[in-house]
N, CA and C atoms as an extended XYZ file, in Angstrom:
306
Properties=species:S:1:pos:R:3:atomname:S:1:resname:S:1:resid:I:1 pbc="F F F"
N       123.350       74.928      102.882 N   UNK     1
C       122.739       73.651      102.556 CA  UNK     1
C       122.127       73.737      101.156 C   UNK     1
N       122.611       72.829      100.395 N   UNK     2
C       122.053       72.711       99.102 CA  UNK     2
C       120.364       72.385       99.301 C   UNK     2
N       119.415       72.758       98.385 N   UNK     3
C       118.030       72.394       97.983 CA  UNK     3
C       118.083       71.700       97.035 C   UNK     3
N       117.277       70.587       97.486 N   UNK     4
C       116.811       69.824       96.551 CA  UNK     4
C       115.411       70.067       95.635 C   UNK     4
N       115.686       70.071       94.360 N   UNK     5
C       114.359       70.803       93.533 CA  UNK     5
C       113.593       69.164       93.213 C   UNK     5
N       112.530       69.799       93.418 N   UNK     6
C       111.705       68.129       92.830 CA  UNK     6
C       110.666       68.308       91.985 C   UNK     6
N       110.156       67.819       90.840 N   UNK     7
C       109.371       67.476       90.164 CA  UNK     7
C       108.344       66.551       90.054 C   UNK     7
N       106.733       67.819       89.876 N   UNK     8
C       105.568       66.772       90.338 CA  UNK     8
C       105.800       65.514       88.968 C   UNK     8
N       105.349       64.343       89.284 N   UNK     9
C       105.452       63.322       88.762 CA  UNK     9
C       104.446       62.913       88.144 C   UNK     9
N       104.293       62.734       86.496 N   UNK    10
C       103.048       62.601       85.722 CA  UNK    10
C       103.554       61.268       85.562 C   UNK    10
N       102.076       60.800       85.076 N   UNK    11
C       102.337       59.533       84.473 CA  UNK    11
C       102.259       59.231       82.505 C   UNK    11
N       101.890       60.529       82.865 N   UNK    12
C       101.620       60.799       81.168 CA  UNK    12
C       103.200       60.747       80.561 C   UNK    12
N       103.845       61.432       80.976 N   UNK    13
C       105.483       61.426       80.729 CA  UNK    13
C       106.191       60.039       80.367 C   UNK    13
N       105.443       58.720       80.825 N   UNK    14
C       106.135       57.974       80.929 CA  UNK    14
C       104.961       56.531       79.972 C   UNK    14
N       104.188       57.470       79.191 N   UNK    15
C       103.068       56.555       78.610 CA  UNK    15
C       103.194       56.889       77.084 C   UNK    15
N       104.552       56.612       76.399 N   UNK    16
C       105.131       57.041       74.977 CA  UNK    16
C       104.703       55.748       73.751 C   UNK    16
N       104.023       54.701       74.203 N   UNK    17
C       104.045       53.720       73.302 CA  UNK    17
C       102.842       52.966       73.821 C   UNK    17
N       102.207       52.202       72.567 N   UNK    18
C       100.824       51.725       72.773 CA  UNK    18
C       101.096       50.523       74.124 C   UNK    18
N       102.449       49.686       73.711 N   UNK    19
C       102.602       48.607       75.284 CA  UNK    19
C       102.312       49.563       76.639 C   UNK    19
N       103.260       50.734       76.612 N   UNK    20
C       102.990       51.259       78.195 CA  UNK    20
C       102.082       51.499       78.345 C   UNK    20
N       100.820       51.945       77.289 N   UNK    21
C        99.300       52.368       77.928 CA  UNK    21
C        98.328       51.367       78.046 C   UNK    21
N        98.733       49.915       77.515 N   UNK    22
C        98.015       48.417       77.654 CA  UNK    22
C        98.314       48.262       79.294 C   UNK    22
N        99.631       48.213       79.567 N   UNK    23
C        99.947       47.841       80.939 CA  UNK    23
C        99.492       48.397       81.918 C   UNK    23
N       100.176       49.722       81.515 N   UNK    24
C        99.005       50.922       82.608 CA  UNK    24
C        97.440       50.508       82.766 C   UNK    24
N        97.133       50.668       81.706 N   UNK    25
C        95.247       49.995       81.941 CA  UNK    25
C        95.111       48.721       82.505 C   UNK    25
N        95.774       47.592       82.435 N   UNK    26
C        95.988       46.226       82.689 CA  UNK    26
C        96.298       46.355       84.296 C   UNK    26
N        96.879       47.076       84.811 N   UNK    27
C        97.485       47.263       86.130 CA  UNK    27
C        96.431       47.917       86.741 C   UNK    27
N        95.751       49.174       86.239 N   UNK    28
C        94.706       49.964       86.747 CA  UNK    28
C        93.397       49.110       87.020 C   UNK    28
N        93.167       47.998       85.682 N   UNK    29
C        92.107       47.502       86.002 CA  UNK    29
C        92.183       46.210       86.932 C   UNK    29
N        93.085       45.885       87.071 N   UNK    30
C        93.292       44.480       88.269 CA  UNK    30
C        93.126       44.931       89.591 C   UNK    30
N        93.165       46.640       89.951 N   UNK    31
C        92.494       46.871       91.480 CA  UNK    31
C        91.243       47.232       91.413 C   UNK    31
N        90.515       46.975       90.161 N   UNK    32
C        89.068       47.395       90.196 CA  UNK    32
C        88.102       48.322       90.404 C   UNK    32
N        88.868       49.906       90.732 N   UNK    33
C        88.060       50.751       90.954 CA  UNK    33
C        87.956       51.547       90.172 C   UNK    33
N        86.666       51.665       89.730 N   UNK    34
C        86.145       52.392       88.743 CA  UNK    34
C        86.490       54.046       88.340 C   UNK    34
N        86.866       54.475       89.351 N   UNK    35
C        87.746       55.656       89.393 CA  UNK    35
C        88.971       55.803       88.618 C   UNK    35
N        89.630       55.235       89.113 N   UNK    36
C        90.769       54.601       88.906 CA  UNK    36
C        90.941       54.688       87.554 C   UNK    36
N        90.236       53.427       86.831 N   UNK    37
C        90.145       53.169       85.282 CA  UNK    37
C        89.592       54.163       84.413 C   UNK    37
N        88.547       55.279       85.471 N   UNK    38
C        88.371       56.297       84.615 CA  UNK    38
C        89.459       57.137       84.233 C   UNK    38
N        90.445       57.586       85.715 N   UNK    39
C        91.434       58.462       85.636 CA  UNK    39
C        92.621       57.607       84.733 C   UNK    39
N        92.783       56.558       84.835 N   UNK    40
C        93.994       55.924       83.873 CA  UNK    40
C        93.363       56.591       82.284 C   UNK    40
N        91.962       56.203       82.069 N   UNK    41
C        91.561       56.403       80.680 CA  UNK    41
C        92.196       58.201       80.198 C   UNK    41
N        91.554       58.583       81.254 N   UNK    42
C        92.199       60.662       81.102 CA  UNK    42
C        93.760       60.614       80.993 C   UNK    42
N        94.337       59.716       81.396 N   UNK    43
C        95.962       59.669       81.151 CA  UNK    43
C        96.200       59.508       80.021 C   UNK    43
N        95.506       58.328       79.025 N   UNK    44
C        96.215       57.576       78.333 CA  UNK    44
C        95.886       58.562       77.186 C   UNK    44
N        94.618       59.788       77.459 N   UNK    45
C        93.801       60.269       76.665 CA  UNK    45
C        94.818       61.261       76.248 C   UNK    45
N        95.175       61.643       77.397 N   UNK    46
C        96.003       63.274       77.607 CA  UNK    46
C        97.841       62.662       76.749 C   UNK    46
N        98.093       61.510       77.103 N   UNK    47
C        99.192       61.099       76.314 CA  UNK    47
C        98.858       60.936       74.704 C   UNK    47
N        98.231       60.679       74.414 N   UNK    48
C        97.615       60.683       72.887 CA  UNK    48
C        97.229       61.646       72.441 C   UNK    48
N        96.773       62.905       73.108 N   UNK    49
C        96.036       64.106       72.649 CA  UNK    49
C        94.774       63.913       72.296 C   UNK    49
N        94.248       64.654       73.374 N   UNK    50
C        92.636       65.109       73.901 CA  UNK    50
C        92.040       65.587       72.945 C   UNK    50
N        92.867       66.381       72.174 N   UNK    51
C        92.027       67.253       70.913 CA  UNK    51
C        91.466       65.995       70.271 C   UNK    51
N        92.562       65.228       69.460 N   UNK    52
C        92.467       63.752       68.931 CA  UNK    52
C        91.448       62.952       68.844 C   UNK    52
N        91.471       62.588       70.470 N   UNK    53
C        90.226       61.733       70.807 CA  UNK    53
C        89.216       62.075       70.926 C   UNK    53
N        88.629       63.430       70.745 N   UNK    54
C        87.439       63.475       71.038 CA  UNK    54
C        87.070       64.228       69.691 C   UNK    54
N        88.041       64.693       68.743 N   UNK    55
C        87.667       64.330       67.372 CA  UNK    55
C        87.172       62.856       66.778 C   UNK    55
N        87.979       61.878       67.074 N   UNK    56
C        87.675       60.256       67.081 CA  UNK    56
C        86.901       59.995       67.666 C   UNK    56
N        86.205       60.465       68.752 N   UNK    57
C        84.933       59.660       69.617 CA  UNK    57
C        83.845       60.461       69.212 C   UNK    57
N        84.421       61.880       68.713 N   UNK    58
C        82.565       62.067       68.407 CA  UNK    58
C        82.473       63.231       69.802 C   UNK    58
N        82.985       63.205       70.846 N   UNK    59
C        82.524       63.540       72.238 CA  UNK    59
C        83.208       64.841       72.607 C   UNK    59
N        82.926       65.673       73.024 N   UNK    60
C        83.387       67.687       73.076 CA  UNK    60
C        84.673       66.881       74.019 C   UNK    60
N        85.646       67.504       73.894 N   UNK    61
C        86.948       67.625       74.624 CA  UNK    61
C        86.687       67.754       76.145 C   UNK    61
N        85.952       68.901       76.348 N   UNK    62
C        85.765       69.331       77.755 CA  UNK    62
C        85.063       68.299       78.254 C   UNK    62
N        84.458       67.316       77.714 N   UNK    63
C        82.936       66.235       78.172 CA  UNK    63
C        83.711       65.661       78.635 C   UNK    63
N        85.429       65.103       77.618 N   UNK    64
C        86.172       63.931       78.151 CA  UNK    64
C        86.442       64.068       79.077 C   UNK    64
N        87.266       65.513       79.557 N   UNK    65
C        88.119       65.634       80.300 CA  UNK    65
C        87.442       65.943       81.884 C   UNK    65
N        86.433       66.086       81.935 N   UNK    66
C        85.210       65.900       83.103 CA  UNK    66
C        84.821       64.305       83.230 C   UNK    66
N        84.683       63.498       82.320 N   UNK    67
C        84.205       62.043       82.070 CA  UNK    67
C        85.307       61.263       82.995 C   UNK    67
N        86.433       61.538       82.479 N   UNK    68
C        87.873       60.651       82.516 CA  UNK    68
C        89.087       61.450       83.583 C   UNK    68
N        88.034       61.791       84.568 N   UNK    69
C        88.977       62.737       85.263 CA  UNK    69
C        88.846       61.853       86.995 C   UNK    69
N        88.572       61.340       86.962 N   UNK    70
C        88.513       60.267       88.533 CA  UNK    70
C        87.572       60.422       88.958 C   UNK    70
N        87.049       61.685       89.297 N   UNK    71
C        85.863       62.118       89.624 CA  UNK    71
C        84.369       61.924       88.900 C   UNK    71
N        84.777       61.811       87.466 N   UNK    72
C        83.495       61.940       86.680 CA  UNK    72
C        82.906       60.703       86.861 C   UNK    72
N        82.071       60.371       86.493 N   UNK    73
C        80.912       58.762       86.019 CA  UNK    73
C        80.452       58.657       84.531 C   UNK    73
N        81.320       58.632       83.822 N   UNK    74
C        81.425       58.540       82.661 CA  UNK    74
C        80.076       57.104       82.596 C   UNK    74
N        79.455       57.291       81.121 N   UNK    75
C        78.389       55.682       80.656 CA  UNK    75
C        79.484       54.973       80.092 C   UNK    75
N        78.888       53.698       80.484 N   UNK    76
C        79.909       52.635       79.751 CA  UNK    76
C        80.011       52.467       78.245 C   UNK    76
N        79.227       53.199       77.937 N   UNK    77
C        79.285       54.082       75.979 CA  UNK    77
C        80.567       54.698       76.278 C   UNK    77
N        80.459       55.580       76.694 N   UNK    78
C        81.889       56.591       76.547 CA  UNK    78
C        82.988       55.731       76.688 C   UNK    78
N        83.212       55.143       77.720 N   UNK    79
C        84.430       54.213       78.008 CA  UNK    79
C        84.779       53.283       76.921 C   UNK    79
N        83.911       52.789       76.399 N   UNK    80
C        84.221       51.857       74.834 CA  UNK    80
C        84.639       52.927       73.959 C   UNK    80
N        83.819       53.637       73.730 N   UNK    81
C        84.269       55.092       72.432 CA  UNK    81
C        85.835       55.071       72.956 C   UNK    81
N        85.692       55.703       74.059 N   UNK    82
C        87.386       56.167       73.855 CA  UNK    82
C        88.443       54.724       74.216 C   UNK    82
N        88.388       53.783       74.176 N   UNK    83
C        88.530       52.855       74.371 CA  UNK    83
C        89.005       52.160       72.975 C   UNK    83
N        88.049       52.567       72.005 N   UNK    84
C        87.906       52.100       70.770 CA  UNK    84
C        89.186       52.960       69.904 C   UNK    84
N        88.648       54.108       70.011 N   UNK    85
C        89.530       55.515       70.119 CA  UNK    85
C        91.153       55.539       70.116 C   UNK    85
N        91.307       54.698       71.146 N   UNK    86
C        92.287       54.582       71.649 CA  UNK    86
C        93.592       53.522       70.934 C   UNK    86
N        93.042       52.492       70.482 N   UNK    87
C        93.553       51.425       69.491 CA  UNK    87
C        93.252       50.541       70.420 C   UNK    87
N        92.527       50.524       71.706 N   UNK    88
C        92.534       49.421       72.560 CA  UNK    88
C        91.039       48.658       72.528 C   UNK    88
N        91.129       47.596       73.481 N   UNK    89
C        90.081       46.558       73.546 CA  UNK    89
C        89.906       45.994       74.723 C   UNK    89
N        88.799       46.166       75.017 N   UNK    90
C        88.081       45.493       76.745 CA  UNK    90
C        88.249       44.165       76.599 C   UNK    90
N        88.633       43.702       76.985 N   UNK    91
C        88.963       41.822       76.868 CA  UNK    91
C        88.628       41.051       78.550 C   UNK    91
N        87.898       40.425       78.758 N   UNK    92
C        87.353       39.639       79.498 CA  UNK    92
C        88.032       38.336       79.838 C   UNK    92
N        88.524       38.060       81.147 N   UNK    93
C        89.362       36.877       81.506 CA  UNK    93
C        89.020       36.164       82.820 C   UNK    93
N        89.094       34.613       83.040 N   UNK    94
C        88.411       34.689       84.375 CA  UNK    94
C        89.830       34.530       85.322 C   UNK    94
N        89.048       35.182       86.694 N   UNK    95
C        89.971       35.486       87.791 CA  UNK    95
C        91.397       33.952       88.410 C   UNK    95
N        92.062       34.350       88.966 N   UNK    96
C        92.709       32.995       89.268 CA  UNK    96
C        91.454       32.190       90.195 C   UNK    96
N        91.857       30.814       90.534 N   UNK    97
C        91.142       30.629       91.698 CA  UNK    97
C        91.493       30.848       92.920 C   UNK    97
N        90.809       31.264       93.482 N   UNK    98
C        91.228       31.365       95.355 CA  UNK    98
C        92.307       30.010       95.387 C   UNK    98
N        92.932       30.007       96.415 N   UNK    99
C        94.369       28.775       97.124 CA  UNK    99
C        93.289       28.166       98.113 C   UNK    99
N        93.311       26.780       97.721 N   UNK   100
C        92.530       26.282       98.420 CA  UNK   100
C        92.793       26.222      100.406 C   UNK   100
N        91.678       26.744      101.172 N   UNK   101
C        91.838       26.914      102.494 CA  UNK   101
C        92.491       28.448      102.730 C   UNK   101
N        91.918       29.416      101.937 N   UNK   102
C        92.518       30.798      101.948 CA  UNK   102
C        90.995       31.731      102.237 C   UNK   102
């Protein structure tokens, strides 16, 4: 019987251009959990190079990568820095409305 070999699946691999890391964040932040948007941020960080950004933010490498790791609780300072960092922008929109009788 043949084996099938499989490969763990990054998402970093597949985050080569500033559109895929808008969407990725855009997608991450429409389920709202703060986790979440931290660990997308450590993706988009680790696709751009960590050294990079935390030359650009000002912030020790190791800080990010504890900050932006799902687990961490990064301040909402940090999240703009690397945010800023990043070529990106927090942009504010209001929600659809509920379907009326839903």
């Amino acid at each position: 019987m043949n084996q099938v070999k499989l490969k763990t699946w990054d998402v970093v691999e597949h985050l080569s251009t500033p559109e895929d890391m808008q969407a990725y964040l855009d997608a991450c932040m429409e389920e709202g959990d703060p986790a979440l948007i931290a660990a997308a941020l450590g993706d988009i960080a680790r696709a751009r190079g960590m050294s990079e950004l935390a030359r650009d933010t000002g912030l020790a490498r190791e800080s990010l990568y504890r900050s932006l790791s799902g687990q961490g609780n990064p301040e909402f300072s940090t999240i703009l820095k690397v945010i800023d960092a990043l070529g990106l922008r927090l942009c504010v929109g209001l929600k659809q409305p509920a379907a009326i009788g839903a």
